[in-house]
N, C-alpha and C positions, 0 to 999 in steps of 0.2 A: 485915427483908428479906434474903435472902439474895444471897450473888455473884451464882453459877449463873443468878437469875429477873432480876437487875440486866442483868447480860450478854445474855442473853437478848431484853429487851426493849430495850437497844441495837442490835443487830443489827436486831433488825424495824423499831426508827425509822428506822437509815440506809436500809434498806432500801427503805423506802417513800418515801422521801425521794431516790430512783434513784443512790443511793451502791452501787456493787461491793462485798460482802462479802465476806471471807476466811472462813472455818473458824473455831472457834473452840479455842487455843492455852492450856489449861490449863497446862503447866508450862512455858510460854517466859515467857520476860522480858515481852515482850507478850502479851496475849491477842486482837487483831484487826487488821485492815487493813481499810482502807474505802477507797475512792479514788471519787470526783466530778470529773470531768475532771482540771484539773491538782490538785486538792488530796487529798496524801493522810494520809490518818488513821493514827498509830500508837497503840493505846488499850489502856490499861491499867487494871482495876478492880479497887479494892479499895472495903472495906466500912470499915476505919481506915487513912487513910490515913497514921498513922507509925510503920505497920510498911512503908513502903515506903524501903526502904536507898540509901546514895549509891552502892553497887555496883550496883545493880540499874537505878537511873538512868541510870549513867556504859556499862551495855550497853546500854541503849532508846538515847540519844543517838548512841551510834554505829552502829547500826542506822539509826536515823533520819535523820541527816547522810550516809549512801550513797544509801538510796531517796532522798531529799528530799524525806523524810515529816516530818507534824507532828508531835511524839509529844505524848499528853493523857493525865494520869491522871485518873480520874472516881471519886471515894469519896465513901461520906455522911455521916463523921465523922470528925473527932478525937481525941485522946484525953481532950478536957474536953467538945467540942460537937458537933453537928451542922452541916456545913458550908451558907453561907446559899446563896441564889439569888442567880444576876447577882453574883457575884464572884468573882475569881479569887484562890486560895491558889497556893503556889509549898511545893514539896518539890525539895530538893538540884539548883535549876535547871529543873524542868520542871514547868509549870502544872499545878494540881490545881482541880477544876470538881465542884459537883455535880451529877447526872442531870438535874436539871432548867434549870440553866444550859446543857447540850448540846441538849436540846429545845428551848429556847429560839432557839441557836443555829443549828440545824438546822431547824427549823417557819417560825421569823419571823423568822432572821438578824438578830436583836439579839443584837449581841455585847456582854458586859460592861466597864464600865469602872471598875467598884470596885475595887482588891485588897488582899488582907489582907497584911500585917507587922505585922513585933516593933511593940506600939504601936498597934495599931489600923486604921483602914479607911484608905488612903489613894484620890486622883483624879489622873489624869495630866490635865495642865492645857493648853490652846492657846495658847500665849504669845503669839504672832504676833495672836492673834484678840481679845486682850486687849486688848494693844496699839493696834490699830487702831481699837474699840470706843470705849473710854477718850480717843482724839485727837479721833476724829470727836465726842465730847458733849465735846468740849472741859475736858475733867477733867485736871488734875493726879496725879502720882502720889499726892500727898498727900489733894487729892479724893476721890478712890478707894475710898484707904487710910480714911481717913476713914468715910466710907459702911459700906463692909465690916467694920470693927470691928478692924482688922491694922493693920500697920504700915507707915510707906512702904516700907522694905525689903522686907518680903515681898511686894509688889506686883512691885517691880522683879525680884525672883529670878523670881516667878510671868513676866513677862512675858519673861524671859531663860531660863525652863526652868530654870533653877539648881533649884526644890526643887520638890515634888507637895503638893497641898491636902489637908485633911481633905474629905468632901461636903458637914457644912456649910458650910463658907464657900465651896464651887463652887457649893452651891446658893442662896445671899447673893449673889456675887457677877452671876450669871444672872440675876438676880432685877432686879439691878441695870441690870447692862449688854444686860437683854430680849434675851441672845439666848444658844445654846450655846457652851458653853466648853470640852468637856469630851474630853478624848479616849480611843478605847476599846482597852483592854490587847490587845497584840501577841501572843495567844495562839496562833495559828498560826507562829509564829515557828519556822524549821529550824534545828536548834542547829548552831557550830561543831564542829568537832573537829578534835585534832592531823592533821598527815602521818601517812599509813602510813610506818613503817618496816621496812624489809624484815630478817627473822630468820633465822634457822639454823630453826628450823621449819617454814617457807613451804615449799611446793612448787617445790623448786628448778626445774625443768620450764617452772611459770607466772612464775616471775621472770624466767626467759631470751627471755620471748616480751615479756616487758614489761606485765607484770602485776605489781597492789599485791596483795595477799590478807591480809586483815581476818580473823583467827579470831573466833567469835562464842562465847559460851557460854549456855548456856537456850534456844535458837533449835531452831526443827523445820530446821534447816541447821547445817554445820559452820566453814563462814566465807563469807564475801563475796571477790569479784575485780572489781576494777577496771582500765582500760586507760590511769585517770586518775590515779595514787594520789596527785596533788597536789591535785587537784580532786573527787575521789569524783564524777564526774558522767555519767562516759560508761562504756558499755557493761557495765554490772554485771550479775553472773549469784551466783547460790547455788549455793556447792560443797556439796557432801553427800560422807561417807565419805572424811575427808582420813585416809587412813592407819590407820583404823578396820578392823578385820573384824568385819561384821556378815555375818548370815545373810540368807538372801534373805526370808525374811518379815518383816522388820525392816527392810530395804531397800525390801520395795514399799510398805510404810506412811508410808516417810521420802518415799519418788516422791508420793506420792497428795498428802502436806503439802507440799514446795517446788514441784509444779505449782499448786496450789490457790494458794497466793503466789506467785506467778511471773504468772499469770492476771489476779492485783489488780494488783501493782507495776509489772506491765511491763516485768519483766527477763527473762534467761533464768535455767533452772536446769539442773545437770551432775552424774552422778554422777563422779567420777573414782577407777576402781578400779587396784589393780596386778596382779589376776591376769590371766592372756590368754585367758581364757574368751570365746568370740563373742557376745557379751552387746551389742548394739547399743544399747539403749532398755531401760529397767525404768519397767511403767506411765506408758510416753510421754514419761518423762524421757530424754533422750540420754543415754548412757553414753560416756567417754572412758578408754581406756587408758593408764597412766604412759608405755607404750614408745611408744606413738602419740605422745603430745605432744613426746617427745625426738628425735622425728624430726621436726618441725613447727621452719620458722623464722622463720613471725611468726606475730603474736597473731591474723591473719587467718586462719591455718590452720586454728585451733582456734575461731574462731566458725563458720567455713562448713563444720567437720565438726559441729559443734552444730546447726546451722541444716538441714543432710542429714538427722541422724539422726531428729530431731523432726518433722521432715515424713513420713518411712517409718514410723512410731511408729504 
């Protein structure tokens, strides 16, 4: 199966499934954006998934940690197998899924709770739920242990969270205490990331206004701005053309991709140029001038000239 018809029939599942589609992003770090009320998808497919590098992770995740997207890779192999259904692999921090684990996820919101490591399948365990089971039939830990074919020890780590199960013995264990135990991997999880810190490269301009600015690389944008840069959460927009001269048919195609993401995410996006050409908006994207923002002295200035120019657009 190729990428291209992989991707492709992504798109139409979320789609149908009334998830917002982005464009699809052949040479960014990502290739899509989906957004379903608060949840949004940053998706990346590949066909092996370990040709996917800890660089290319470590820009999904900070992308991902500004929107307060999920980032998901979806591939349908390894470099020994094929990835199974309903389990979650992990590459350099960020969950790997195959196609039919996100249908799944998507159609019948059965989320998984198997996942792979060094060593085989592991289950993340309800201790709490264990616990309470095992008191109420009046079982000992040794009971238990007994039954399950383990030891008292691992009973008490299982019921303390200390260690994760194989499925057989979650599925012994269930079997036992008739009821679920199981609980299902944190694949939506928005990753941390450090503080911005502010550089000799930043747009000196948007530091003075009190802005963080995140360069990005492989992105149809040139960095991110935040008004939070402790938090990444509030009022983020996508810069384009930080200090770049691009020609203007290079620039309306770059407009056409960060309003197209701008639309999913729900940020704004800005070109910020330094010649003084009266260039207000390129395809509906606001355009800002360097000597504009150097007369602007707060960060309000420069949202409510974004917020003008995008509405005369």
């Amino acid at each position: 199966m190729q990428r291209d018809h992989i991707l492709r029939e992504i798109n139409e599942l979320l789609a149908n499934h009334n998830f917002e589609t982005s464009h699809i992003y052949d040479r960014s770090c990502f290739d899509m954006v989906a957004r379903k009320r608060l949840l949004l998808l940053l998706l990346k497919v590949l066909i092996n998934i370990d040709g996917f590098t800890g660089q290319q992770a470590e820009e999904i995740k900070k992308v991902a940690s500004t929107f307060l997207a999920s980032p998901l890779v979806v591939g349908l192999k390894s470099k020994h197998e094929y990835l199974e259904e309903d389990v979650v692999y992990e590459r350099h921090g960020i969950p790997v899924i195959a196609p039919e684990t996100l249908r799944n996820m998507i159609v019948e919101e059965i989320y998984p709770e198997v996942f792979a490591d060094r060593g085989g399948y592991f289950v993340q365990i309800d201790g709490e739920a264990i616990k309470e089971a095992r008191e109420r039939e009046n079982l000992s830990l040794k009971d238990l242990a007994n039954q399950a074919h383990v030891s008292r020890e691992t009973i008490y780590k299982y019921e303390h969270g200390m260690v994760r199960a194989s499925p057989e013995t979650v599925i012994n264990l269930e079997s036992i205490l008739n009821m679920k135990i199981t609980l299902s991997v944190d694949i939506l999880k928005i990753p941390e990331t450090e503080p911005v810190n502010i550089t000799d490269n930043d747009p000196k301009e948007l530091v003075n206004l009190g802005f963080g600015v995140i360069p990005t690389n492989k992105t149809p944008f040139d960095a991110l701005a935040t008004r939070d840069p402790e938090k990444l959460k509030k009022n983020i927009a996508m810069i384009t053309n930080m200090e770049k001269n691009r020609n203007q048919r290079v620039l309306k195609k770059m407009a056409i991709n960060v309003k197209d993401l701008s639309g999913v995410t729900k940020t704004e996006a800005v070109f910020i140029l330094e010649n003084k050409k009266p260039i207000n908006c390129i395809e509906g994207v606001p355009v800002v001038h360097t000597h504009e923002i150097g007369e602007m002295e707060t960060c309000r200035d420069f949202l409510k000239i974004i917020k003008e120019r995008k509405e005369c657009s």
